[in-house]
C-alpha positions in Angstrom: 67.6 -85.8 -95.7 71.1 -86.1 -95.1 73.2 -88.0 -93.2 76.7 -86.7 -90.8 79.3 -89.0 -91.7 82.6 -89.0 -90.7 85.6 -87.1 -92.5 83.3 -84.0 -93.4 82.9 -80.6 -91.9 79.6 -79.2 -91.0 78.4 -75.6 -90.0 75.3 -74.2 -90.0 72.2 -73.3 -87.9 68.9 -75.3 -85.9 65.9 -74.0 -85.6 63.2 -75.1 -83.1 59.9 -74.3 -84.6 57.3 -74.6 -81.5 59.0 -75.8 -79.5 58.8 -79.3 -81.1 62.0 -80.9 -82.9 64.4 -79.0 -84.1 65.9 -78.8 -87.6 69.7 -77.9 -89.0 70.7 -76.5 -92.1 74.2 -77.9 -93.0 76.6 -76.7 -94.9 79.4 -79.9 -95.9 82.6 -79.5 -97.5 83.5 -82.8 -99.1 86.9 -84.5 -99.2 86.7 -83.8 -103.1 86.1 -80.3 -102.5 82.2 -80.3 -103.6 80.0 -78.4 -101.5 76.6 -79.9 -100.3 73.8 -78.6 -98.5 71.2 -80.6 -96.1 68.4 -80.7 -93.8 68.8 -83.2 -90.6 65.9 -83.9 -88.2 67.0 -83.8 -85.1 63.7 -84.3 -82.9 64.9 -87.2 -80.3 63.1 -87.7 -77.4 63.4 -85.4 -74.7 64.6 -87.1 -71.5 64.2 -84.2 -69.2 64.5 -80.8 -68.8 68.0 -79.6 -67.4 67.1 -77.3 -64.4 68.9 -73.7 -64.4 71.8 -75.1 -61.9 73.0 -73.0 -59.3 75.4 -69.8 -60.1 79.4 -70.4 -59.3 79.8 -69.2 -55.8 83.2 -67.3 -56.5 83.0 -64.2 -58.9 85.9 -64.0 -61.7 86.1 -67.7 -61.1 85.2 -69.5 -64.7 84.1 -73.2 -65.8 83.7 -74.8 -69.0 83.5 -77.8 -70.9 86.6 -79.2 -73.3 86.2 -82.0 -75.5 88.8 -84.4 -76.8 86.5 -83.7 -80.3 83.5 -82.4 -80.9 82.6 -85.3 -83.5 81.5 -88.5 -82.1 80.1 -91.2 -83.0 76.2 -92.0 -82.5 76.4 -94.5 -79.0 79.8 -93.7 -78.6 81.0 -91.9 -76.0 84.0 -89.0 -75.8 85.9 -88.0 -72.7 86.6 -84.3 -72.0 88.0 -82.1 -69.1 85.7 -79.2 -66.9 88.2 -76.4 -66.8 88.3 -74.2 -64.2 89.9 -71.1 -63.9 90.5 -68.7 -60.7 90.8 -65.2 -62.1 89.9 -63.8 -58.9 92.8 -62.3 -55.9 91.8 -65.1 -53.9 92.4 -68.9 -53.3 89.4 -71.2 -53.9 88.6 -74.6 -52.9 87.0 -77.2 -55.1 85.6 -80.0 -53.8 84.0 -82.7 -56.2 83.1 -86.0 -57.7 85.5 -87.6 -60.7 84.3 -88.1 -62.9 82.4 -85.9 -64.1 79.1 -86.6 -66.4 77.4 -84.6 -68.9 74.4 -84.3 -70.5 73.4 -83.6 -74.5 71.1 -81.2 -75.1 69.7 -79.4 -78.2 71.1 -75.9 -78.9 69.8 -73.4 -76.7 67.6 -75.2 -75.2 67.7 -77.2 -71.5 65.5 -80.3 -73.0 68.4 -83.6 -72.2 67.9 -85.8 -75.0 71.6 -87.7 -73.8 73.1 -88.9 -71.0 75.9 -91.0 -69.4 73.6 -94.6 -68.7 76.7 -97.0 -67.5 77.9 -97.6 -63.9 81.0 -95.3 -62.9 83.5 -95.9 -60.6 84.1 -92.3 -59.3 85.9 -91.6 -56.5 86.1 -87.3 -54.3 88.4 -84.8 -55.5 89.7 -81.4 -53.5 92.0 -79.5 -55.0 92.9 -75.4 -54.3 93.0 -73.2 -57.1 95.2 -70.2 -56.4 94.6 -67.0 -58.1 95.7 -67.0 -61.6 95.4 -70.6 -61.7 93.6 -73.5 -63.5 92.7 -77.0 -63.0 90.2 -79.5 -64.0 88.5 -82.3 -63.4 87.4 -85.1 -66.3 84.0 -85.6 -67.8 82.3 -88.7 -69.8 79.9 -87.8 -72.9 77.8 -90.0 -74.1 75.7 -89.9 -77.0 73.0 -92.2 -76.3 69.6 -91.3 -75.9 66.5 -92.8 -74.0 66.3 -95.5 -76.7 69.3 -96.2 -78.0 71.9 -93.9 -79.9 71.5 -90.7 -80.5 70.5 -89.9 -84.4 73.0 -87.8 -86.1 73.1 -83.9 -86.2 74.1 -81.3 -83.9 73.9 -81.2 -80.3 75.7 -79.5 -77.3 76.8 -80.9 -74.3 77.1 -79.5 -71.1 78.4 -80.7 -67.8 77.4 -80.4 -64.2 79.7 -79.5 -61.4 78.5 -80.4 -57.8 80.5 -79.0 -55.5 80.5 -79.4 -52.0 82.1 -77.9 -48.7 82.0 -74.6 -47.2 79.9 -73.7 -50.2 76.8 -76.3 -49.2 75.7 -78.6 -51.8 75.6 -76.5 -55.3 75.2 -77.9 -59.1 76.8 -75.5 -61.1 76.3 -76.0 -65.3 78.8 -75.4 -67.9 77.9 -73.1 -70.4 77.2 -75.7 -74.5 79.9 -77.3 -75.6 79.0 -77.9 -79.7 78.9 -81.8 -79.9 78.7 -83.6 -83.3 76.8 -86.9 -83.6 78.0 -88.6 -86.7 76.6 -91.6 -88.3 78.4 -95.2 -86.7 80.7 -97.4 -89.4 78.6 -100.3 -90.3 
């Protein structure tokens, strides 16, 4: 078994056999050039499963998640930015909670094994995107788990949007972010 640290790259695929757990093969170049290759378990406990969300109410209108990095450091947390961009030949209004949280999850799949567990002091946002526009709204991962840190290996993060208004009450998901869970400095 191998363990992420920081300072190396890793690549690679996971696997969910069942259902149950999931493993990664990794690939790591290391800072002397050496190649290595590894197996990382990365079976947490599940802490729900993510529902489907709702669709985005505006077509040519797209969201997704952007990470200050996609390494972080197991019980650490990284802050990001929803982008949203109006493609479409129309205005459209957002209207939203800041921040924004999202959850980790294991590739492809909806089970949440992280999530944002801290008080937040979040305050409305409404903002019009006209077309050929973007804006954003900013998002807290956390990579902690229902007991504690998150083990290291490779996860995804994705970030709800509620939106409310003239649209109702919707939850709209982004689509995975890749999200790195390295191993903390002693």
């Amino acid at each position: 078994m191998s363990r992420l640290r920081r300072g190396h790259t890793y690549t690679g695929s996971c696997h969910s056999p069942g259902g149950r757990g999931q493993w990664c093969r990794l690939g790591s170049i290391e800072g002397d050039g050496n190649a290595t290759l590894g197996e990382v378990d990365t079976s947490p406990p599940i802490r729900f499963q993510l529902d489907p969300g709702d669709p985005l109410p505006y077509s040519q209108v797209q969201i997704r998640l952007a990470l200050e990095s996609e390494t972080i450091e197991a019980g650490t947390q990284v802050e990001g930015q929803l982008v949203i961009t109006n493609d479409s030949g129309q205005a459209v209004d957002i209207h939203s909670g800041q921040p924004l949280t999202a959850v980790v999850v294991l590739p492809g799949t909806d089970s949440v094994v992280g999530a944002f567990s801290g008080a937040i002091g979040g305050v409305g946002r409404r903002f019009t995107l006209m077309p050929g526009s973007e804006g954003s709204l900013p998002v807290i991962v956390q990579a902690t788990g229902h007991q504690g840190a998150l083990d290291p290996g490779l996860y995804a993060a994705r970030a709800i949007l509620e939106l409310f208004g003239d649209v109702g009450r919707l939850r709209v998901l982004t689509p995975e972010t890749p999200l790195i869970v390295v191993e903390a400095p002693d």
